[in-house]
Structures are given as structure tokens and as C-alpha cells.
C-alpha positions in Angstrom: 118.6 123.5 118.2 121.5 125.4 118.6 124.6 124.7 115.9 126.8 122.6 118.4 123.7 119.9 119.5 122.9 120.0 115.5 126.4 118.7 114.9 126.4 116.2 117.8 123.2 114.9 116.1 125.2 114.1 113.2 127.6 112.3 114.4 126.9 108.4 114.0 127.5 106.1 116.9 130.2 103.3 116.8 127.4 101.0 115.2 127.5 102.6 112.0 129.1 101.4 109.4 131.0 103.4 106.3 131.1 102.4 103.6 132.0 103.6 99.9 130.1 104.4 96.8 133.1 103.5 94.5 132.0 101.2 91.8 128.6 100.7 92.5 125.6 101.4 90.2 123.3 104.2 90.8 119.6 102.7 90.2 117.4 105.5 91.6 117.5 109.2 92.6 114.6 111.2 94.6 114.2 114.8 95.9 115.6 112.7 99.3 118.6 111.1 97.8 120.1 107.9 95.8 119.4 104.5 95.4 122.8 102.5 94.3 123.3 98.8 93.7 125.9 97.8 96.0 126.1 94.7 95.4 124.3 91.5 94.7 122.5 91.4 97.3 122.6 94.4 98.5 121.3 98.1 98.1 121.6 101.0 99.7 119.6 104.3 99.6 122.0 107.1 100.5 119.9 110.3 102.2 120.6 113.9 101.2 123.1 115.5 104.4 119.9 117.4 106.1 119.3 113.8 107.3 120.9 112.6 110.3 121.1 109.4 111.8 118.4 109.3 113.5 116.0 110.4 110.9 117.0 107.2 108.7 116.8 104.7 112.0 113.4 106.6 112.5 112.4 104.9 108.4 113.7 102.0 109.6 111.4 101.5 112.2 108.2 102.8 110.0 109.4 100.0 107.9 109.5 97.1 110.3 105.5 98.7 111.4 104.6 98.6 107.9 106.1 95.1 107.2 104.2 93.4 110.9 101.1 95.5 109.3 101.3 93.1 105.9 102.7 95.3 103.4 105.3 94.4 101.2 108.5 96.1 102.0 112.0 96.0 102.3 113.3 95.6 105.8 116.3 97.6 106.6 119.2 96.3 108.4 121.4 98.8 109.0 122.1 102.0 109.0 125.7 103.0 106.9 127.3 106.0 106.3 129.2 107.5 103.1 131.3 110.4 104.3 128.7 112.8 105.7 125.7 111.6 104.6 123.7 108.2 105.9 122.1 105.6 104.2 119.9 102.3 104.6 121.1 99.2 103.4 118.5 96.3 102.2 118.6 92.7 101.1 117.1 92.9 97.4 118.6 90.0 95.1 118.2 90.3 91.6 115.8 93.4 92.3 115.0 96.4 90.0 113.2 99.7 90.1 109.9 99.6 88.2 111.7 103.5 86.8 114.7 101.0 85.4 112.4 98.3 83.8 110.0 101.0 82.0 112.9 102.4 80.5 114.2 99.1 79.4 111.3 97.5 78.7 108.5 100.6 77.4 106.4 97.8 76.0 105.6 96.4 79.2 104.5 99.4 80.8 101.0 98.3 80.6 102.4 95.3 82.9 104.4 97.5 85.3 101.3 100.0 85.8 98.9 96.7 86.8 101.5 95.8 89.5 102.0 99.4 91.0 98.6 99.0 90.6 97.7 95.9 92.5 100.7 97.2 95.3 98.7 100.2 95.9 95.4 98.2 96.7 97.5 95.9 98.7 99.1 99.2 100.9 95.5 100.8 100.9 93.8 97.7 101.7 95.7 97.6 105.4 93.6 99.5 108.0 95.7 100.6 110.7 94.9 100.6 114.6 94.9 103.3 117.2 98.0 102.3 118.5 99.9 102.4 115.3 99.8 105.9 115.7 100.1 107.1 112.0 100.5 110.6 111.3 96.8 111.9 109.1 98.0 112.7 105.6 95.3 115.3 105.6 97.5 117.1 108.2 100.5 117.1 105.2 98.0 118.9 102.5 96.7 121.1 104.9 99.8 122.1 105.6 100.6 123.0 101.3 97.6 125.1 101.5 98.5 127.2 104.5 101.8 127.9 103.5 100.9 127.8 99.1 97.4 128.8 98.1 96.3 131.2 101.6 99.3 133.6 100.6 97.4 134.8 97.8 93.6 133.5 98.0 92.0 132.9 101.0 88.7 132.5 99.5 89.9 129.2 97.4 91.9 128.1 100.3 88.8 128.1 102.7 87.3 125.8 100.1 90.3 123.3 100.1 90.4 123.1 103.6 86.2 122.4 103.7 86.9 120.0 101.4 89.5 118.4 103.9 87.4 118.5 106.7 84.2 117.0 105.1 86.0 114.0 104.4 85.5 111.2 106.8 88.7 109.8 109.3 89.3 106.3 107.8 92.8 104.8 108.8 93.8 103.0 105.7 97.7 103.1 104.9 99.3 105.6 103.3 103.1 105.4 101.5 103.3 108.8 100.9 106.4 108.9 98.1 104.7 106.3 95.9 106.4 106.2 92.6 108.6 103.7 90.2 111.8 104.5 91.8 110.9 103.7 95.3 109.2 100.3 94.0 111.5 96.7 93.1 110.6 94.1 91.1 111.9 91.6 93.3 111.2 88.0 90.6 107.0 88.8 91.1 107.0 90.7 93.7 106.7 93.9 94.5 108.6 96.1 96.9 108.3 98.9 98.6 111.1 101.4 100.1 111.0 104.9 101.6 109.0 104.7 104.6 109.4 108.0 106.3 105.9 109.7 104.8 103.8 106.7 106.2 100.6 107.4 107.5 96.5 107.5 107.5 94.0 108.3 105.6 92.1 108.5 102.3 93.8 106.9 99.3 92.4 109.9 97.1 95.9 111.8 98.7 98.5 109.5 97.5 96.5 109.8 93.9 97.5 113.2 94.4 100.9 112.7 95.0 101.2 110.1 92.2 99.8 113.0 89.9 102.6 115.5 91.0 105.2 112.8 90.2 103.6 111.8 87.0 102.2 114.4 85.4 102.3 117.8 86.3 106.1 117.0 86.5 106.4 117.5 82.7 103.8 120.6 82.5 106.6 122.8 81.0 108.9 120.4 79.4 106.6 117.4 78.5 109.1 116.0 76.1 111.5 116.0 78.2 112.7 113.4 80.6 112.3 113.3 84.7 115.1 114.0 86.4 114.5 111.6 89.2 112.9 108.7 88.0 114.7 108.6 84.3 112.0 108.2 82.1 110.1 110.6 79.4 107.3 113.1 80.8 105.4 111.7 77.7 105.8 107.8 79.4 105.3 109.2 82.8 102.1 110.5 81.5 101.1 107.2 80.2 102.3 105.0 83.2 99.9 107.3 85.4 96.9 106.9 83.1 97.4 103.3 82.8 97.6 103.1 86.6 94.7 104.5 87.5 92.7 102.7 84.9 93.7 99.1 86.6 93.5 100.7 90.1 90.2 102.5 89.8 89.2 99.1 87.9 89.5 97.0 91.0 88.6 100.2 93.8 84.7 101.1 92.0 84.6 97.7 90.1 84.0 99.8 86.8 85.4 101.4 83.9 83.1 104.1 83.8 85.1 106.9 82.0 83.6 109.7 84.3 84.0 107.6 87.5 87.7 107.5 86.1 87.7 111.6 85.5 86.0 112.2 88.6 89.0 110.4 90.5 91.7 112.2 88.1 90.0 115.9 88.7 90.4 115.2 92.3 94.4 114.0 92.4 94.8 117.2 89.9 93.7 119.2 92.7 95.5 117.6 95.2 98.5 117.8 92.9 98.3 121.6 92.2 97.9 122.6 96.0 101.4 121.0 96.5 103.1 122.4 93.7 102.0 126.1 94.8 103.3 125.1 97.9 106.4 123.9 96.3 107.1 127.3 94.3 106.7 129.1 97.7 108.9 127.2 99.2 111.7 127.7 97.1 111.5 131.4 98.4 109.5 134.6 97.2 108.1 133.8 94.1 110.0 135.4 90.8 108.3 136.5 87.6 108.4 133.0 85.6 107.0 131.4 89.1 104.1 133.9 89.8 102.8 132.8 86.7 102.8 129.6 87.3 101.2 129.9 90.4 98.3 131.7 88.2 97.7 129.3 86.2 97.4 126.7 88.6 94.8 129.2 90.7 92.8 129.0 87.8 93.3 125.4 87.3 92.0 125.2 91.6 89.0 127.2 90.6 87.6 124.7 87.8 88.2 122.1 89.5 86.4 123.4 93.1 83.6 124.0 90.4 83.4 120.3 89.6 84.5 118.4 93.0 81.4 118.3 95.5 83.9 115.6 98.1 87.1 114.5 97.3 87.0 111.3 99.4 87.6 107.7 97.0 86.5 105.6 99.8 83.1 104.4 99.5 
């Protein structure tokens, strides 16, 4: 795309409305961009300026697929813009983030874990058709261990990808960005934004994810708290363990410790193939980085030593 048709392509059509930040609360922030409180009734997640216009009408319609397909989410109904940036407005009254209520409420976290929880069985639960035509999340890791672990060892990357390809297709819905900042509290019920990473396949991958967010977020500062979803690493930590204990609950129908570390071994792995990608990405790695990337080598070799499949589904 050459520069001119890349800034045609941000340009919004006559149907988009501006609007302004001024005043209003921010309630979320993500790698993607910010979630403010416009009003009321209204909120409005603002995407980072590499996203044009029709990337966030693109969400919008993953969305309205998601919502005929029976999950709970907010439907979009609009797309706005705030100087050079876009944005999708929604209709959430009295909603909150699940990241604001742990922080206001840490002794309900046990509560806010069961209802991630119970959302995640309700979004894994919904098989989708041939015709949806979801991406395969597989495709998305395969692609952290091409361009992360290969660079350095093949031989543990051949391994990842066998793992990958062992696992049987199964269609069952994936969110892709599933954390507390892209989930309301909407009175009982819970919502879900952020549809652009939507897709198919086992829910063992957006375990993985979850890990990333929750955990190996805080490796070097676990004190500390997370810069996008405004809560301790120590809490995060506990949110995630808490999690999986009521999801894994209801997925094996036990609270067999080791069924429980089996499923945690294999979201750790998942988790460390797309933070290796991660450090390559930011460019060639520096001193500080290439250690990192070591020590999560030798975290991927342990754990290839213990994982024979890293499907969930039974």
C-alpha cells in the first residue's frame, strides 16, 4: 500500500462521528487502546492510530457474528472518531470492567474469577459452522513460533509445531484478548468487548493467552502493578489461579490438582512461545532481552518434557 492510498484509508466517511474525550473517565487501557466512560450510557473504546476505520467496522461486524452465535457481547453502534484516531461506541448502563471492580473490591475476587469463569465456558461452549468462517487460533501461535522460538532453536520449535498439528480441528469459539478489562459487569451479567481476535479452536489457546496477561506479565516486577489492566501482578496472579480452578471445575468435572497442573503446564507453554515472539518483535534482541529469551527456552524444554498433547478438549 503505497503512502497516499494508506492515508485515504484513514480518512472517515461523512458517517463518522467526532467526538471528544474531554471530561470523560478512562475505565480501561490495552496494548490496542482505551476504554473511557462517556457517559451514562455510553462507552467508547478509542483504538491506537495504526487502526483505521475500517479495521474497527471490521470488530463491529465480528461482534454482531458473535452476538447471533449466543455469546454475550456488546453490540457496537457506531463508529466515532477523536482527532486521528477511531473508536467504537456501546450502550453499557451502569457497567464496569471486572479490572475496576477487583481493584475496588479485592475481596470479591474469588466472585469475579467464577464469572470470567462461567463467561469463558459460555464463549467455549458455542461451536461455530463452516460458514462462519473463523480464522484457526492455531494459525496465530504458529505464527509466535516461526517468527520467536525458530530464530534460535529449531529443534524445540519442530516440537511446538508437532504439538500443534497433533491436536484435533474442533470449532469451538475463541475471544482471543480475554482479560478483566475487556469484560463488564453489566448488573449480573457479563460482557464481552474486543472482537477483532475472534476465532476457532481449542480453548487450551486462550488459557494461554490468559497466562501471558496474568502471570508471566509480573515475571520481573511481580510486586508491581499491570500497566493495562490496573491491578497488582501479585492479584493478577491470584485472579488467574482462582480462574482456572472454577473453569477446570466445570470443563473435567474435578478438582484433581494434577488435572489442574496439567492444564496450567500447557497455558505456560503457550504463554512463553508468545512472549519470545514478543521480545523479537520489538526488534533485534538486546542484552537484558536475550536473557530472557533464555530462560524462557529452558522453561519450553521442561515443559515439552512433561506435555504429551496440549489439547483441553475431551
Amino acid at each position: 500500500m503505497n503512502s497516499l492510498t494508506s492515508e485515504r484509508s484513514k480518512i472517515p466517511p461523512q458517517k463518522c462521528k467526532e467526538v471528544s474525550l474531554d471530561g470523560c473517565r478512562l475505565i480501561g487501557r490495552g496494548l490496542k487502546g482505551e476504554v473511557y466512560r462517556y457517559d451514562d450510557e455510553l462507552i467508547i473504546k478509542i483504538y491506537n492510530s495504526s487502526y483505521s476505520y475500517g479495521d474497527v467496522e471490521r470488530e463491529a461486524a465480528l461482534c454482531r457474528r458473535a452476538f447471533v452465535l449466543g455469546v454475550p457481547t456488546a453490540i457496537s453502534f457506531g463508529v466515532v472518531s477523536v482527532g486521528d484516531r477511531y473508536g467504537a461506541m456501546y450502550e453499557l448502563v451502569d457497567a464496569e470492567t471486572l479490572s475496576a471492580l477487583i481493584a475496588a473490591n479485592p475481596s470479591r475476587i474469588s466472585y469475579y474469577a467464577k464469572e470470567m469463569a462461567d463467561l469463558a465456558h459460555t464463549v467455549h461452549g458455542t461451536v461455530a459452522e463452516d460458514k462462519d468462517d473463523f480464522p484457526e487460533v492455531k494459525d496465530r501461535f504458529r505464527e509466535y513460533i516461526i517468527n520467536g522460538l525458530q530464530r534460535t532453536h529449531s529443534d524445540l520449535a519442530g516440537r511446538c509445531m508437532k504439538l500443534l498439528d497433533d491436536m484435533p480441528q474442533t470449532k469451538h469459539l475463541i475471544h482471543g484478548d480475554f482479560h478483566t478489562s475487556n469484560v463488564f459487569l453489566h448488573g449480573s451479567e457479563t460482557l464481552l468487548i474486543d472482537m477483532d481476535r475472534l476465532s476457532v479452536g481449542d480453548p487450551v489457546f486462550e488459557l494461554g493467552d490468559m497466562y501471558l496477561y496474568f502471570v508471566s506479565g509480573g515475571r520481573n516486577n511481580p510486586d508491581g502493578p499491570d500497566p493495562y489492566l490496573g491491578i497488582s501482578y501479585a492479584v493478577c496472579r491470584e485472579f488467574f489461579e482462582l480462574f482456572m480452578k472454577h473453569y477446570l471445575k466445570q470443563y473435567f468435572k474435578t478438582e484433581d490438582e494434577t488435572r489442574i497442573g496439567e492444564a496450567m503446564d500447557k497455558a505456560k507453554l503457550l504463554a512463553d512461545l508468545r512472549l519470545i515472539n514478543r521480545y523479537w518483535k520489538a526488534g533485534e534482541l538486546t542484552e537484558e532481552s536475550s536473557l530472557e529469551v533464555d530462560d524462557l527456552t529452558d522453561e519450553i524444554k521442561m515443559l515439552l518434557d512433561r506435555i504429551k498433547c496440549l489439547s483441553i478438549v475431551s
